[in-house]
C-alpha positions in Angstrom: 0.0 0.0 0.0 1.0 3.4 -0.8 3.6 5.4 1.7 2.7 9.0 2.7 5.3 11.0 5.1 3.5 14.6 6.8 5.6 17.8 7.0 3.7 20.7 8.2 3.9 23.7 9.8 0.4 23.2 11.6 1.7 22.3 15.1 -0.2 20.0 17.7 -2.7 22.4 19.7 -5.7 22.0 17.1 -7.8 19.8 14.9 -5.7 19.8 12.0 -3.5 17.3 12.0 -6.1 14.9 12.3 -8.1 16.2 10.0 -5.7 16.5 7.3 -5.2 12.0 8.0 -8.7 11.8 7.5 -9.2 13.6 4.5 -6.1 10.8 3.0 -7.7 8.1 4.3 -11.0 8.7 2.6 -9.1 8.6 -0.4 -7.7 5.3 0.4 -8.1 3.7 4.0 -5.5 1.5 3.5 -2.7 4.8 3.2 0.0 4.0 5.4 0.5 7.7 6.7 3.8 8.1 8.7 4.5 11.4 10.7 7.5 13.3 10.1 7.2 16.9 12.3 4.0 19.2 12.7 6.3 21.8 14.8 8.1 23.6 11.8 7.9 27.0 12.4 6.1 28.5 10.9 7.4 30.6 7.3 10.8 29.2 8.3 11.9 28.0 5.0 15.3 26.7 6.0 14.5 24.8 8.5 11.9 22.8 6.9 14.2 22.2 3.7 16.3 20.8 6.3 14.1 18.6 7.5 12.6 17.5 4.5 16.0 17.1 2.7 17.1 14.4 5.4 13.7 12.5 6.0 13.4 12.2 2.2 16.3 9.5 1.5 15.6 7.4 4.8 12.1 6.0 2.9 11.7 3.4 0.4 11.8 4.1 -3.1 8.2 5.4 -4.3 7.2 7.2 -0.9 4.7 10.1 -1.1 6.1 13.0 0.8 3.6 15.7 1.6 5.3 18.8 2.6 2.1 20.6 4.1 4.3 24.2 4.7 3.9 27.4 4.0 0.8 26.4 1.7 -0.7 30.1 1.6 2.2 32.3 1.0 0.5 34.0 -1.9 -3.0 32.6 -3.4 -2.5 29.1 -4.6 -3.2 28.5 -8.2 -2.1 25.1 -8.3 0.2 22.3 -6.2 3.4 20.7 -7.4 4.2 17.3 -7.3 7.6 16.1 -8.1 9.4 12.5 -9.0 13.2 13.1 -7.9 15.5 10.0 -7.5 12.6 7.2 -6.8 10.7 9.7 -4.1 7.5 11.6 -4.6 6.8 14.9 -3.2 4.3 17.0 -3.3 3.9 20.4 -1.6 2.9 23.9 -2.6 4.4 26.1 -5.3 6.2 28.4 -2.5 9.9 28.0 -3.7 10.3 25.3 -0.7 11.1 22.6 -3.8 14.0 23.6 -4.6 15.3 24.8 -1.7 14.6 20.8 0.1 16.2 19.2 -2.9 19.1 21.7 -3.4 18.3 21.2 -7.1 15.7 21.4 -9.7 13.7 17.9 -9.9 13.7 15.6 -12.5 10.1 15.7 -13.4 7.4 18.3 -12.3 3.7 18.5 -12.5 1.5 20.7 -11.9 -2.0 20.2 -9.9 -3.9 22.9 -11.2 -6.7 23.9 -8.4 -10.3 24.6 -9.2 -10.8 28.3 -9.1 -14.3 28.0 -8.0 -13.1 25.8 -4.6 -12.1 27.0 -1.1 -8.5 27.0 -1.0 -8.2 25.9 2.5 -5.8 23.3 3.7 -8.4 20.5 3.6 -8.9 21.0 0.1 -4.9 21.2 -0.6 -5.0 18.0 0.8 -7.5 16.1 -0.9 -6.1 17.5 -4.2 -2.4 15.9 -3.0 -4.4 12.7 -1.7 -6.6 12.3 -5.3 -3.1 12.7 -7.1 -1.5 9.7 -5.0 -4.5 7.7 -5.4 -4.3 8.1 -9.3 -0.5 7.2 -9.4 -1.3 4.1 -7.1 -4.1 2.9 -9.3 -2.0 2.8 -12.3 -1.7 6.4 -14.3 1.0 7.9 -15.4 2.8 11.1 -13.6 2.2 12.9 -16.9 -1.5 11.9 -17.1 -2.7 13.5 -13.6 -1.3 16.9 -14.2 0.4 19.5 -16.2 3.6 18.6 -17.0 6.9 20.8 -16.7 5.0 23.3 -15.4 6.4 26.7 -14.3 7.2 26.7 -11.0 8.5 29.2 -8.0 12.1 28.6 -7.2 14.3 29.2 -4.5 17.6 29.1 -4.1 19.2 27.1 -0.8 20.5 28.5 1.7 24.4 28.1 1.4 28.1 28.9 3.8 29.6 31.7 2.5 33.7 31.0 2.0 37.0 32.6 1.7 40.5 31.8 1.3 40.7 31.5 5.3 37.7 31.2 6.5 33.7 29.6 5.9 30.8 31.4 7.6 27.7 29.3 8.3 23.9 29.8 9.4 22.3 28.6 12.2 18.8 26.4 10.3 17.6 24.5 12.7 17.8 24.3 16.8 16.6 21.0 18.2 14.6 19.6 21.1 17.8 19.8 22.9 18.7 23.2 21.9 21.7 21.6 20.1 22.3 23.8 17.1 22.5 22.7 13.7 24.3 25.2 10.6 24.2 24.9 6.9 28.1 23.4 6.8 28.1 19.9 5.9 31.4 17.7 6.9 32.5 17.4 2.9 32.3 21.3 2.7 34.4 21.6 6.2 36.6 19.0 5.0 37.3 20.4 1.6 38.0 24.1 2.4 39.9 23.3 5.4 42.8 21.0 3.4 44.2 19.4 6.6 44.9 22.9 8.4 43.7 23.7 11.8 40.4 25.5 12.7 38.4 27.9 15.2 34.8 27.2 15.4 33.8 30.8 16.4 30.2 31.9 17.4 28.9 34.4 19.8 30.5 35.9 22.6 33.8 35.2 21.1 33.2 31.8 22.1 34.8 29.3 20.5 35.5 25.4 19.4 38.5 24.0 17.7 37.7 20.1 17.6 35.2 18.1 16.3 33.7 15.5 18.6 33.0 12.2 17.3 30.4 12.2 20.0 28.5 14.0 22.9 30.0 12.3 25.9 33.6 13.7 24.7 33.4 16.4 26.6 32.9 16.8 30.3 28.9 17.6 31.4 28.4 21.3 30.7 31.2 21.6 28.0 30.6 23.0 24.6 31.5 20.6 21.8 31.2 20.8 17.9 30.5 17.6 15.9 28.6 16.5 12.7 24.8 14.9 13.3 23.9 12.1 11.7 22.7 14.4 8.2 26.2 15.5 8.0 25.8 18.7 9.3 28.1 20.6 11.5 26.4 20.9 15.0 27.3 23.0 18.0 26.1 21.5 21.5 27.0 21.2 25.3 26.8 17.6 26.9 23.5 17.8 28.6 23.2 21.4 28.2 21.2 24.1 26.5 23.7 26.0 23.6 21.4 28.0 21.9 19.6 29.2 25.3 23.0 30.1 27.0 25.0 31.4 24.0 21.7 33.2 22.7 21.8 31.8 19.5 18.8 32.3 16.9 17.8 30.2 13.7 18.1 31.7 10.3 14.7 33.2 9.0 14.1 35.1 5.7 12.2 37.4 7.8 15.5 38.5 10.0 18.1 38.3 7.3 17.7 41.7 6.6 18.5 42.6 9.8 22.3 43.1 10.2 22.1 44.0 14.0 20.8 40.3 14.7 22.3 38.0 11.3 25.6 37.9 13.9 23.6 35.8 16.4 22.5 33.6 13.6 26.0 32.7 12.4 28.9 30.4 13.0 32.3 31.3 11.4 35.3 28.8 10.8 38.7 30.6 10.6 41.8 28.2 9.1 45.4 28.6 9.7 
């Protein structure tokens, strides 16, 4: 039976959630719906293309992904759903595509909405859950939709790098208030060329080793490692780092804001 992950922004206080499970399994009780996070927050772009990008490969090839984010940033005219090496996804035409992938799919469809419905999340839903339904009863991608359709792009969010030096930004903070930045190991790796390194963050704090794990460090003590996605994460064993260093995630809403992009930033100095 078919395989649908949930990503939303919708968090856990209301109806939602439960309602948007309903509305799939009307379209086929026998979904197998798997919850990935409902606490994204919400407009935060970055963080869930960080999510998304990491859940994504874990699932068997032919998985329906339902990236339920965002849906509403401008009036919705129709929903994308992509096919991108053996994974479906589906989600709505906010730029979040590109930006979870790091690339431009390799086949995109459009799912035109009716102009006379109620665009509410409910119907988004059912549109997503009719698509699947189609694809699982035997139709072709290019037969439930418009195909290569234009779509809204948006670029990742990537280190900036000099001859000495990476900078980094803070996309996601975890239950743990570990702190997770946009530097994977193969990018630290590569620019650093076997020279030594200062993890440097607010407060002048700062880090020059990478832990291989948590309990490397004495209870209390700052550490810098990479998670199991690969990317570079600041902690303190059994501590809160983003509380006590006052560290921020990266939002497009702040990142015009110069006064407060410092406290969303880790810099890596070589020499």
């Amino acid at each position: 039976m078919p395989l649908l992950t949930l990503t939303s922004d919708f968090g856990m206080q209301d109806y939602l959630v439960g309602a948007v499970k309903g509305q799939l399994l009307q379209q086929n009780p026998e979904f197998t719906l798997v919850d990935v996070s409902h606490t994204i927050s919400p407009f935060n772009y970055p963080q869930a293309a960080y999510i998304s990008r990491n859940i994504i490969k874990q699932f068997p090839p032919n998985t329906f992904h339902l990236l339920l984010v965002n849906l509403f940033e401008k009036k919705p005219e129709q929903l994308l759903l992509a096919w991108h090496k053996e994974q479906y996804i589906l989600c709505a035409d906010n730029g979040l595509l590109t930006m979870m992938l790091e690339d431009k799919p390799e086949m995109i469809i459009g799912l035109p909405l009716d102009p006379k419905a109620i665009k509410n999340t409910l119907y988004c839903v059912q549109v997503m859950g009719e698509a699947i339904q189609k694809l699982h009863a035997g139709a072709r991608l290019q037969d439930i939709g418009i195909p290569d359709v234009p779509f809204l792009e948006k670029n990742h969010l990537r280190p900036l790098f000099g001859e000495n030096w990476m900078e980094g930004q803070i996309i996601f903070i975890d239950h743990f208030e570990n702190i997770v930045v946009n530097i994977t190991r193969e990018q630290f790796e590569e620019h650093r060329n076997g020279r030594n390194f200062k993890i440097v963050f607010k407060r002048n704090e700062v880090i020059d080793k990478i832990a291989e794990t948590y309990a490397d460090v004495n209870e209390g003590e700052k550490l810098a490692l990479f998670n199991a996605a690969g990317y570079l994460e600041i902690a303190i064993n059994k501590g809160n780092a983003a509380g006590l260093f006052g560290l921020q995630g990266f939002t497009e809403q702040a990142q015009h804001l110069q006064n407060r992009l410092f406290y969303q930033t880790v810099k890596i100095m070589f020499g």
